[in-house]
Structure formats: C-alpha cells, structure tokens
N, CA, C and O atoms as a printed pandas DataFrame, in Angstrom:
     atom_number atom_name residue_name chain_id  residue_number  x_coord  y_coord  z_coord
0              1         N          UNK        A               1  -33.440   -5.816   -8.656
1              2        CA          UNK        A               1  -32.211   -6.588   -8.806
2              3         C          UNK        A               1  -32.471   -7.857   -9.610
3              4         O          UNK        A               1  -31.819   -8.074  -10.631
4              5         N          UNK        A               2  -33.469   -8.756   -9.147
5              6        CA          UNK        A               2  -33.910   -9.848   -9.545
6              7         C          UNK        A               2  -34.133   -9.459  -11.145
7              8         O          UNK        A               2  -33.955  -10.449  -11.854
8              9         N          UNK        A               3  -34.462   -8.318  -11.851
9             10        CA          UNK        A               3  -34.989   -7.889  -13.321
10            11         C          UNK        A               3  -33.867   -7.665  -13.699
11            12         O          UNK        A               3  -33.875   -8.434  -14.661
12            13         N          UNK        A               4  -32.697   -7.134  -13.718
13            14        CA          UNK        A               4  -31.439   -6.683  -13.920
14            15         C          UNK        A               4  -30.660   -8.396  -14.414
15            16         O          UNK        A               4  -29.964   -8.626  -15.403
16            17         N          UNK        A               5  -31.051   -9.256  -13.444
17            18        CA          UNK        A               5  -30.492  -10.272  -13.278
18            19         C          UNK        A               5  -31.052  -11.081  -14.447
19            20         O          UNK        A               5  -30.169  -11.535  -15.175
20            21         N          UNK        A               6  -32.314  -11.372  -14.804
21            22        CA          UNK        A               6  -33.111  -11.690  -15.754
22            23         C          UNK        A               6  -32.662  -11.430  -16.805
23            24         O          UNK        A               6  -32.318  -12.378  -17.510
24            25         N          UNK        A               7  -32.483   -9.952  -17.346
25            26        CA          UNK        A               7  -32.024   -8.884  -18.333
26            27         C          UNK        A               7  -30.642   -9.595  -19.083
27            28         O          UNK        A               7  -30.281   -9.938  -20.209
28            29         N          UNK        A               8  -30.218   -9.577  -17.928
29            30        CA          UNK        A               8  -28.649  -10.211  -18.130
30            31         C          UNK        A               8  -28.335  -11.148  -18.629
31            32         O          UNK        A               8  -27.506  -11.020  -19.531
32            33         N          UNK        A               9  -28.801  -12.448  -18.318
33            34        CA          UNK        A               9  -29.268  -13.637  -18.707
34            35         C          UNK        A               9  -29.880  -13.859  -19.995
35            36         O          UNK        A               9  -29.762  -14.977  -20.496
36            37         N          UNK        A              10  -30.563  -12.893  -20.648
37            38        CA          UNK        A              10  -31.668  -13.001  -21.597
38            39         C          UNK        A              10  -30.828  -12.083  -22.453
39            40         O          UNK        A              10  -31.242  -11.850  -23.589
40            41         N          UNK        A              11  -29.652  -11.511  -22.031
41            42        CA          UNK        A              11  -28.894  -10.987  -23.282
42            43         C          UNK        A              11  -27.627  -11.652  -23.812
43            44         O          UNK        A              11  -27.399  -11.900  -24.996
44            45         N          UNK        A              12  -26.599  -11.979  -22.458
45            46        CA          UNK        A              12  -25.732  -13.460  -22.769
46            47         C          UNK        A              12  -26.748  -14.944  -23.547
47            48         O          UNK        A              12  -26.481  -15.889  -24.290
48            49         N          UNK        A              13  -27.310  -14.702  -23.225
49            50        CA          UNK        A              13  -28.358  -16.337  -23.946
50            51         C          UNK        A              13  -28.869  -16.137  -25.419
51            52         O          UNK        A              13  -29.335  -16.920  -26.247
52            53         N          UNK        A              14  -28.612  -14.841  -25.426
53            54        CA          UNK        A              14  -29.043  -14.385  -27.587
54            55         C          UNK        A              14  -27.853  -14.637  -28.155
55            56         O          UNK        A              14  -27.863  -14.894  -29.358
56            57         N          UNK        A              15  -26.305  -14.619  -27.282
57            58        CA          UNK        A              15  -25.507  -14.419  -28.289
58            59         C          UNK        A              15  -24.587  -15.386  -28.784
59            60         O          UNK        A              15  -24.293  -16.040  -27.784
60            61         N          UNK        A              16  -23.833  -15.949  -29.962
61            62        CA          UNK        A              16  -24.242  -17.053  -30.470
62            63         C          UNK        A              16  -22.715  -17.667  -29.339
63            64         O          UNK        A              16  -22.242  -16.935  -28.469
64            65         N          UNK        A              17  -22.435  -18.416  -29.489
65            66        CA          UNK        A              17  -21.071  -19.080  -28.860
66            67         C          UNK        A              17  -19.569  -18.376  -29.157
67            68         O          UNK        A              17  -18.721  -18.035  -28.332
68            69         N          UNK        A              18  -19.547  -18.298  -30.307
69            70        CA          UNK        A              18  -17.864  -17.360  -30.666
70            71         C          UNK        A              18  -18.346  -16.435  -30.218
71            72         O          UNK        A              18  -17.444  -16.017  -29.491
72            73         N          UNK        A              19  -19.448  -15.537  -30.082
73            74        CA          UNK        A              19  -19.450  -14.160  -29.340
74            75         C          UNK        A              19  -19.531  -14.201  -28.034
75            76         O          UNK        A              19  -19.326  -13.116  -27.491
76            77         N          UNK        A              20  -19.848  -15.420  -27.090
77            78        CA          UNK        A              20  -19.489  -15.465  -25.857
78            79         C          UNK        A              20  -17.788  -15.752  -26.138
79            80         O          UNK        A              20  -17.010  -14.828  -25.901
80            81         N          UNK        A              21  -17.338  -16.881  -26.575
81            82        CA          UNK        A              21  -15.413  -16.951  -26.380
82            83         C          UNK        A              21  -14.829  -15.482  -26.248
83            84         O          UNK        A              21  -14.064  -15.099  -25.363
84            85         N          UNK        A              22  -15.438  -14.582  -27.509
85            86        CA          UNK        A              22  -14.909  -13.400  -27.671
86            87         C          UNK        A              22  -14.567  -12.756  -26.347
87            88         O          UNK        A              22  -13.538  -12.087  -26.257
88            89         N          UNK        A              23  -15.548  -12.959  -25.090
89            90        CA          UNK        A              23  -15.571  -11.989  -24.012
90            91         C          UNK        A              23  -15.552  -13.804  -23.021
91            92         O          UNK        A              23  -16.272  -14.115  -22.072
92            93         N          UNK        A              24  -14.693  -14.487  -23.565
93            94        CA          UNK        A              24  -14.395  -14.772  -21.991
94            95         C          UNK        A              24  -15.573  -16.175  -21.242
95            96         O          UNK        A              24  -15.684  -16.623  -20.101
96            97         N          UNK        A              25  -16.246  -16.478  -22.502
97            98        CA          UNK        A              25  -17.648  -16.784  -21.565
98            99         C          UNK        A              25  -17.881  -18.161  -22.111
99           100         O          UNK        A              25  -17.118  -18.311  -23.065
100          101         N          UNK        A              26  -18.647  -19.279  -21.902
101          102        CA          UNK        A              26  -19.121  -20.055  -22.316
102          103         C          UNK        A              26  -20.669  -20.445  -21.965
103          104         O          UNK        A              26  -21.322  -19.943  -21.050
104          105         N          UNK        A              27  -21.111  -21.421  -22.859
105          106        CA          UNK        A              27  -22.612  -21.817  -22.657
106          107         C          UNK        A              27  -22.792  -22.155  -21.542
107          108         O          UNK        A              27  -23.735  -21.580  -20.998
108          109         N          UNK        A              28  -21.999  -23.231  -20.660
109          110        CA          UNK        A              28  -22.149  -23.388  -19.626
110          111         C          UNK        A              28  -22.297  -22.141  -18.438
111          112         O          UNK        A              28  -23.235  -22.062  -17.644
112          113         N          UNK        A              29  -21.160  -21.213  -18.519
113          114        CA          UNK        A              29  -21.363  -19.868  -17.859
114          115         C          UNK        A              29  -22.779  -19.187  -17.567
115          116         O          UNK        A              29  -23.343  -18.761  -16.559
116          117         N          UNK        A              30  -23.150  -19.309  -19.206
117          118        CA          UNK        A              30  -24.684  -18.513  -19.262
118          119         C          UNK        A              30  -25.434  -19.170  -18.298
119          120         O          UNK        A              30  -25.632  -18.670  -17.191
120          121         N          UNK        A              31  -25.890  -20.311  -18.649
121          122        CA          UNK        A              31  -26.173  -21.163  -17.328
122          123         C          UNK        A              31  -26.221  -21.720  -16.034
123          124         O          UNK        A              31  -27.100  -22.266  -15.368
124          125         N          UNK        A              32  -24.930  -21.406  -15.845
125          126        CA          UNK        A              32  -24.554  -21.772  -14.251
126          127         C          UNK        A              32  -24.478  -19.435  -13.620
127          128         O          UNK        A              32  -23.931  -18.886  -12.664
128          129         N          UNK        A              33  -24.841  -19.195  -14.122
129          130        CA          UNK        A              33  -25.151  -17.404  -14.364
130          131         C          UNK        A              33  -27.095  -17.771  -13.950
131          132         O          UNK        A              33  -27.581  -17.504  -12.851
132          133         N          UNK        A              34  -27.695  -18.243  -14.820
133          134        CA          UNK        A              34  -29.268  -18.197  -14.751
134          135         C          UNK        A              34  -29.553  -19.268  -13.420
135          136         O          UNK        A              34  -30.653  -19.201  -12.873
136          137         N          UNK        A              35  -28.754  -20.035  -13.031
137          138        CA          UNK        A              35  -29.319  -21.024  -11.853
138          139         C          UNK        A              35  -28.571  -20.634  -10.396
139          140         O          UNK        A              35  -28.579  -21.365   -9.405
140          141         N          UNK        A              36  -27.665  -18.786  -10.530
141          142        CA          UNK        A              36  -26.908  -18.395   -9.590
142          143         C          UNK        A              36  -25.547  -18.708   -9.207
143          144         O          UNK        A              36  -24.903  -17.907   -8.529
144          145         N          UNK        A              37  -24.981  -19.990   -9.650
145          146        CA          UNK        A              37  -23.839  -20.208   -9.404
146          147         C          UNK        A              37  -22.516  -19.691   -9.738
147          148         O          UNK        A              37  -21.440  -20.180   -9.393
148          149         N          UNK        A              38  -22.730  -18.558  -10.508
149          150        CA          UNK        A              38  -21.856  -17.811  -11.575
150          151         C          UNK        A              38  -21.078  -17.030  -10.441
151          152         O          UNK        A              38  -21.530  -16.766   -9.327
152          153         N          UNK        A              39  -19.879  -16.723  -10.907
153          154        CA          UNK        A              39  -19.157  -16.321  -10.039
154          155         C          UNK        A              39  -17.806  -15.285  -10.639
155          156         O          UNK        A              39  -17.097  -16.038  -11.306
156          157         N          UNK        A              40  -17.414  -14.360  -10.643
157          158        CA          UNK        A              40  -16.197  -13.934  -11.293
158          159         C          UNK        A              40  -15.312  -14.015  -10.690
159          160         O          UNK        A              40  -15.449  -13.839   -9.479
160          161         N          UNK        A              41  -14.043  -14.306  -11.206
161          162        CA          UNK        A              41  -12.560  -14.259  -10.374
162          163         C          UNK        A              41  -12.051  -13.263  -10.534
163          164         O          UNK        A              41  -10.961  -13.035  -10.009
C-alpha cells in the first residue's frame, strides 16, 4: 500500500501545473497527498 502510495505521488509530482488544473489538482494537493492529508470529496 505504502508503494502504491509513493507511486502516486511520484507521478502527480512529474506533472507540470496546467496538467494538474486539467484534472482538478493543485501543487499544494500533490503535497498535502505526500504528507497524508489529502482527502477527496
């Protein structure tokens, strides 16, 4: 789970900023995602 979680993180974090907006996401997201606090509504 913990590698999945990593994975995840290390693929949102390659992609540049308009390709996070595209889906919804921001830098901060990626981040508060890698320190657990991430959350979906």
């Amino acid at each position: 789970m913990w590698s999945a979680k990593r994975n995840t993180y290390k693929m949102l974090d390659r992609l540049t900023n308009r390709e996070l907006e595209d889906i919804g996401m921001t830098r901060a997201d990626v981040e508060a995602l890698n320190t657990g606090f991430f959350r979906i509504l």
